[in-house]
C-alpha positions in Angstrom: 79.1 299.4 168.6 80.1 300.8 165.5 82.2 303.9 165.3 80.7 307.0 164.0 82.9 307.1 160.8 82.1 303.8 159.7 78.1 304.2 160.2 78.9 307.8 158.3 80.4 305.7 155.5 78.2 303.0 155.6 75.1 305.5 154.9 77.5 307.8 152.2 77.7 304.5 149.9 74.1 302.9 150.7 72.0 306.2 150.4 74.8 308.0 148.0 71.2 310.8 146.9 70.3 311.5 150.6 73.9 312.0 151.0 74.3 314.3 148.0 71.0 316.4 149.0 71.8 316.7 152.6 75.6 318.2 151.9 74.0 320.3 149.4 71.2 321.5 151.4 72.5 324.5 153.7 70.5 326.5 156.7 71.6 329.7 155.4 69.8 332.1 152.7 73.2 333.6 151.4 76.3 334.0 152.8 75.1 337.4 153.5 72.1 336.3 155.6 73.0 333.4 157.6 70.9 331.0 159.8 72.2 332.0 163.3 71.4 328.9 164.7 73.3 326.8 162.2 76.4 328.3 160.9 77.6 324.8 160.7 76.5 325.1 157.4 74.7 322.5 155.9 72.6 319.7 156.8 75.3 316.9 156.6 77.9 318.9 159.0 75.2 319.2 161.6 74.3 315.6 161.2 77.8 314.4 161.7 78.2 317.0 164.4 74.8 315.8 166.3 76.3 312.0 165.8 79.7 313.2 167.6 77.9 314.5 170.2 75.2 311.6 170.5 78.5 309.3 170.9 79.7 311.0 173.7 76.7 311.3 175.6 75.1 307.8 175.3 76.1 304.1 173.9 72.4 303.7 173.1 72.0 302.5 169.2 68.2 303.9 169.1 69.7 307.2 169.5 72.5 306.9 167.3 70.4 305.8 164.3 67.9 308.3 165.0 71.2 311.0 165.4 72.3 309.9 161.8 68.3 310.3 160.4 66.8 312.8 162.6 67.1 315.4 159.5 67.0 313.2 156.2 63.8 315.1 155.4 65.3 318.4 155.4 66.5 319.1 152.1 63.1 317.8 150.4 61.0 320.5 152.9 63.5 323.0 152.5 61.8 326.8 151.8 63.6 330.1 151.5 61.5 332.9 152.9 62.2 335.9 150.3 60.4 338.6 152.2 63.1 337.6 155.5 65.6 336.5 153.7 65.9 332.9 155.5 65.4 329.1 155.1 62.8 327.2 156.8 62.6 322.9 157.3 58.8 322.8 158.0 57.2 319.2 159.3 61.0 317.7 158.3 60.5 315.4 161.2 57.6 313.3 160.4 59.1 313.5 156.0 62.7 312.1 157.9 60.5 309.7 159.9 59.3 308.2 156.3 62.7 308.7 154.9 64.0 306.6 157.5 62.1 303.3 157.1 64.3 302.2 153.8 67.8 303.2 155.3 66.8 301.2 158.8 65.4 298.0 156.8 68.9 297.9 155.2 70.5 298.7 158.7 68.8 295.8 159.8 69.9 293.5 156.8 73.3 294.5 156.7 73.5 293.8 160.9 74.9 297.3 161.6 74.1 297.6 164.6 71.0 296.3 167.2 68.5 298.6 167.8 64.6 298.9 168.2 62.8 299.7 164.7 60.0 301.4 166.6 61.6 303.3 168.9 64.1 305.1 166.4 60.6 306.2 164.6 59.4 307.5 167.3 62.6 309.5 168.2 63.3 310.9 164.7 59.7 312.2 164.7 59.4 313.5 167.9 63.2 315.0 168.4 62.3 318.8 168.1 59.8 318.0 170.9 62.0 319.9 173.9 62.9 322.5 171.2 59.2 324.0 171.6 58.8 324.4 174.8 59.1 327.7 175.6 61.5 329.8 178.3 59.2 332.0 179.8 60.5 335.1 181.4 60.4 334.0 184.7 61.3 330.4 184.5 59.9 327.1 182.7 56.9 326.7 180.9 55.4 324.2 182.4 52.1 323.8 181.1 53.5 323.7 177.6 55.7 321.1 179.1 53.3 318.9 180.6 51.1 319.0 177.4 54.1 317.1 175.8 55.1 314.6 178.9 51.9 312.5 178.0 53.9 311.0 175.5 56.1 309.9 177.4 54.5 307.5 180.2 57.7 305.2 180.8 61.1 306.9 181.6 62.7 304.9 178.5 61.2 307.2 176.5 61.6 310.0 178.2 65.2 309.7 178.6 65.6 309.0 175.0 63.9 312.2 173.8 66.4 313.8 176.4 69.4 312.4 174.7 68.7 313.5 171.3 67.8 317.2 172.4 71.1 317.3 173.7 72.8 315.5 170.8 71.0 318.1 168.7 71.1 321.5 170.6 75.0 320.8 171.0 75.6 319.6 167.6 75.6 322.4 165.8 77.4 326.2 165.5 75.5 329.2 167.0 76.1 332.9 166.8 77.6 334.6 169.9 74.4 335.5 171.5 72.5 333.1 171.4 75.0 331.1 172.4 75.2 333.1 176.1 71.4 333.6 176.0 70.9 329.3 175.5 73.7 327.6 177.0 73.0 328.1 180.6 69.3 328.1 180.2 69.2 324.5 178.2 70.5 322.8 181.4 68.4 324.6 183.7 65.4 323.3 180.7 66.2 319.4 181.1 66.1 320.2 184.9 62.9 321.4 185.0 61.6 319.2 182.4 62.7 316.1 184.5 60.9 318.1 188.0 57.8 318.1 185.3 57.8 314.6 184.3 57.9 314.1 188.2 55.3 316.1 189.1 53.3 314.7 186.3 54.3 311.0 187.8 53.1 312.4 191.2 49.9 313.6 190.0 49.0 310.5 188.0 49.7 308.2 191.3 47.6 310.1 193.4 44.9 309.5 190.6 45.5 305.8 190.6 45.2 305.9 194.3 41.6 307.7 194.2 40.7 305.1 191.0 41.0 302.3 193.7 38.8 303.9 196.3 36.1 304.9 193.7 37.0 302.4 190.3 35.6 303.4 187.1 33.7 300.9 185.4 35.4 298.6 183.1 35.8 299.6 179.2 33.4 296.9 177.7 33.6 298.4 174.2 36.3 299.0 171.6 37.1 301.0 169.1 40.0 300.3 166.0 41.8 303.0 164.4 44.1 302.2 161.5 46.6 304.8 160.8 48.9 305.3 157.6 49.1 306.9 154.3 46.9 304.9 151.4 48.3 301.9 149.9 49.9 300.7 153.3 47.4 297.8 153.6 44.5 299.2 156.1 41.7 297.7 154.0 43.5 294.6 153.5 43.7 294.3 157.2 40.7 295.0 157.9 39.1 292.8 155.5 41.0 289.7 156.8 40.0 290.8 160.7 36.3 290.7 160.0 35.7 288.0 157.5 34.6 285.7 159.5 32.3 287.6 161.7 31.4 290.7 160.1 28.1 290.8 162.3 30.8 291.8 165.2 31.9 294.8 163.2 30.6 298.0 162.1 33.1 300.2 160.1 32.8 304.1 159.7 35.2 304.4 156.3 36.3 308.0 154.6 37.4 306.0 151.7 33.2 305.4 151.5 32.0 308.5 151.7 34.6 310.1 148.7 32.5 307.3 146.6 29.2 308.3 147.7 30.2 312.1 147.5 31.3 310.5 143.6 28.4 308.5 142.6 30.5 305.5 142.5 33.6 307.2 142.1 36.4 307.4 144.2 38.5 310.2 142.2 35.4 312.0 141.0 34.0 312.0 145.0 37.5 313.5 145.9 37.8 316.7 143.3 34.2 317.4 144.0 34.5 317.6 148.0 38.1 319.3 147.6 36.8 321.7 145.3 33.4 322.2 147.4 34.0 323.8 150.6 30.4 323.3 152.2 30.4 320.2 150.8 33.7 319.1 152.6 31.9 320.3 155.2 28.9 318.2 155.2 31.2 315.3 154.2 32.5 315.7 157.4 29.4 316.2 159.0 28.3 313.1 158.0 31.5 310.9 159.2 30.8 312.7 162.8 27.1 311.4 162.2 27.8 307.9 161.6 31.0 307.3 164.3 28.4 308.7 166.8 26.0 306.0 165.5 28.3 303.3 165.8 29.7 304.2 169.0 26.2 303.7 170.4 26.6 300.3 169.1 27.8 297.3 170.9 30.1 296.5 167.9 33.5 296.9 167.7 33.8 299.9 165.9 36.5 300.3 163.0 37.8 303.9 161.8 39.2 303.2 158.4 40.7 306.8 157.7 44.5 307.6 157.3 44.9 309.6 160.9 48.1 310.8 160.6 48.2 313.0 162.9 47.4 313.6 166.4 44.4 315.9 166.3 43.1 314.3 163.7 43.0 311.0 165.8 42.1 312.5 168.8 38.9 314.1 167.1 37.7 310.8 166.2 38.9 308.7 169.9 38.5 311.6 172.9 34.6 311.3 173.1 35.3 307.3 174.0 38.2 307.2 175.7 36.6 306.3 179.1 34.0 303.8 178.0 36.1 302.0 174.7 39.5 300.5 174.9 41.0 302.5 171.9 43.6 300.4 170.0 45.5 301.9 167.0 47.1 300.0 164.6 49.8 301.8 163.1 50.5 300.9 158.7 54.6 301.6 158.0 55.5 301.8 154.5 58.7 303.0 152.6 57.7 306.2 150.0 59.2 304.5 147.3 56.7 301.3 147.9 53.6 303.7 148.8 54.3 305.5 145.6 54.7 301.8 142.7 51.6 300.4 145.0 49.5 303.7 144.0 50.1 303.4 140.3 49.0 299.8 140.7 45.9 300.9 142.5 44.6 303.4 140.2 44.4 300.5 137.4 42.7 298.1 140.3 39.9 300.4 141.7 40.4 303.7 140.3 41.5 305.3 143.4 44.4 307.4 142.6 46.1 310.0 144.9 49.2 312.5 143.1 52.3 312.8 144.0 52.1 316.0 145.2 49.2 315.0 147.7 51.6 311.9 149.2 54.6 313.9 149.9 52.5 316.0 151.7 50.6 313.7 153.7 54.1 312.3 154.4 54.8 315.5 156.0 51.5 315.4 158.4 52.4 312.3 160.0 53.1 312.0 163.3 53.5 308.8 165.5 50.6 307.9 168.0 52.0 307.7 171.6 50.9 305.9 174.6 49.0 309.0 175.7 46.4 308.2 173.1 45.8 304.9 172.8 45.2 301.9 175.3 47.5 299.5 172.9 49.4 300.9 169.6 50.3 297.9 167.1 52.6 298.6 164.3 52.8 297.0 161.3 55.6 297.4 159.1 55.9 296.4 155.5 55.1 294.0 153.3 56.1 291.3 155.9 53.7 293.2 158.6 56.7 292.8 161.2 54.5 293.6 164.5 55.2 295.3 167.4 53.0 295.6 170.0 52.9 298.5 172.7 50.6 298.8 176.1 49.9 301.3 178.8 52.5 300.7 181.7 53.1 301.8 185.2 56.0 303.8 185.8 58.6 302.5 188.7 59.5 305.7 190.7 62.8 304.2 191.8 63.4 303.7 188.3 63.6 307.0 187.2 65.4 308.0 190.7 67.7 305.4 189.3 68.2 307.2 186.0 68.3 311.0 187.3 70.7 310.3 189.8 
């Protein structure tokens, strides 16, 4: 494993502008109005604080890669908040998730360490997960908390998530009181978190057991969701899958309804609906229309939309999840690429989306989890390295194994 110095200095002289951005970027306002729960200073001190503590606490690689890029996105979401005088990283998870893909493809080239490309993802984007879940007066939330264990069906992940809430929380310089009112009560948290996940294991098996006794009939039908930003390579994909049996297919496409809502014009379809707000409206209307019509079908049914985020997906996939196996196919692209491929599209087909409008749907993204989706396939890059992820059935001695 490499030590935490080196990896510091490896990133310092690979990524010298994140470096520069994130030791300039600090969590206070002024020095007169400070951010009480990180007087650390700036973003690079806590980064090199959470990777000190993620060192201590676990020999894992995923979570010491996702320790150094869990906050990358900060300084580019960075907003001051004149009115209470104090900075605010909004959606910086899913921007660092992006951030992230360049500085692990070079992690991987230059053999810094072994880890799992996915999983890191997955870790950096969902590591203020625990941080949301509420105290309530009287104990644990733990309806908030169950609401976010259905991410986490396998006690890999679970334990991972765990990890890096703890390298973070600990990583970092509090005031005085919120230090006493957090410190005992952040234990007592991952207690009850893992008594959640349990219950929610319990719950599930029982469910299983009553499925076998009264099965539900087979999913027969399917449904394909691509998710990613545009330029990733969803249409390509999806014009190599059904070339030779388009019959088998039936696509509902957003892309084709901006150049209907144009007349033949993909730009012109978007200004109009964006500046219409009944017409969104009924452009969305419609879409609702025709996935209801081809989920009556017995095609496979193909959502070519960008889905970034979970409501958003779930929208389009809850209404079949019991009669359609749902696969989403995940598109992973670095910014930089997403950005020289949209320049390059505009002169192809006229499709054109700003700058402005990427960064921001960079900062919508969140990854799909197994809660959602009966397999997830991930393609990454140019190459379209895949990676394939299906439902799985949690050993209880495993995670008896792992408490204890």
């Amino acid at each position: 494993m490499i030590k935490q110095e080196a990896l510091q200095e490896w990133f310092k002289k690979n990524f010298e502008n994140m470096y520069l951005k994130m030791k300039t970027s600090d969590h206070a306002y002024n020095p007169e109005n400070q951010n009480n729960y990180h007087l650390e200073g700036d973003v690079w001190t806590h980064t090199t604080m959470v990777l000190k503590e993620a060192y201590k606490i676990t020999k894992n690689p995923n979570i010491i890669m996702a320790s150094l890029l869990h906050d990358i996105g900060k300084p580019d979401t960075r907003e001051e908040n004149h009115d209470y005088k104090k900075v605010t990283y909004l959606k910086h998870e899913s921007h660092s998730t992006y951030l992230a893909f360049d500085v692990l493809k070079k992690a991987e080239e230059d053999n810094i360490m072994e880890f799992d490309f996915i999983r890191v993802l997955e870790i950096i984007n969902w590591h203020s997960d625990l941080h949301h879940i509420q105290i309530k007066e009287h104990g644990f939330n733990h309806k908030e908390a169950n609401k976010i264990l259905k991410k986490y069906p396998t006690i890999t992940a679970f334990n991972d998530i765990l990890e890096m809430s703890k390298s973070d929380s600990y990583g970092r310089i509090v005031s005085k009181e919120i230090k006493e009112r957090t410190s005992k009560l952040y234990d007592y948290c991952l207690d009850e978190y893992g008594n959640s996940f349990m219950r929610n294991f319990e719950y599930n098996k029982k469910q299983k057991e009553k499925e076998k006794l009264n099965p539900k009939p087979k999913k027969i039908k399917k449904v394909i969701m691509t998710i990613g930003l545009q330029n990733t390579g969803k249409t390509t994909y999806i014009n190599e899958l059904i070339k030779d049996n388009e019959d088998a297919y039936q696509i509902v496409s957003f892309d084709e309804l901006y150049i209907e809502y144009g007349d033949g014009d993909y730009e012109k379809g978007v200004a109009r609906v964006f500046n219409d707000e009944a017409l969104e409206k009924e452009m969305k209307n419609e879409y609702e229309n025709r996935l209801n019509l081809a989920y009556k079908t017995d095609k496979i049914v193909i959502i070519d939309k960008t889905s970034i985020s979970e409501k958003a997906r779930r929208r389009s996939t809850d209404r079949v999840k019991h009669s359609h196996i749902i696969e989403m196919v995940v598109f992973l692209e670095s910014p930089r690429t997403l950005y020289d491929r949209n320049i390059d599209r505009k002169e192809e087909t006229g499709k054109y989306i700003t700058r402005g409008t990427l960064k921001n749907l960079v900062k919508e993204f969140q990854m799909p989890h197994k809660g959602e989706a009966d397999v997830i396939t991930y393609k990454i890059g140019d190459k379209y390295k895949e990676k394939v992820k299906k439902k799985k059935q949690i050993e209880l001695k495993d995670y008896q194994k792992k408490i204890n």
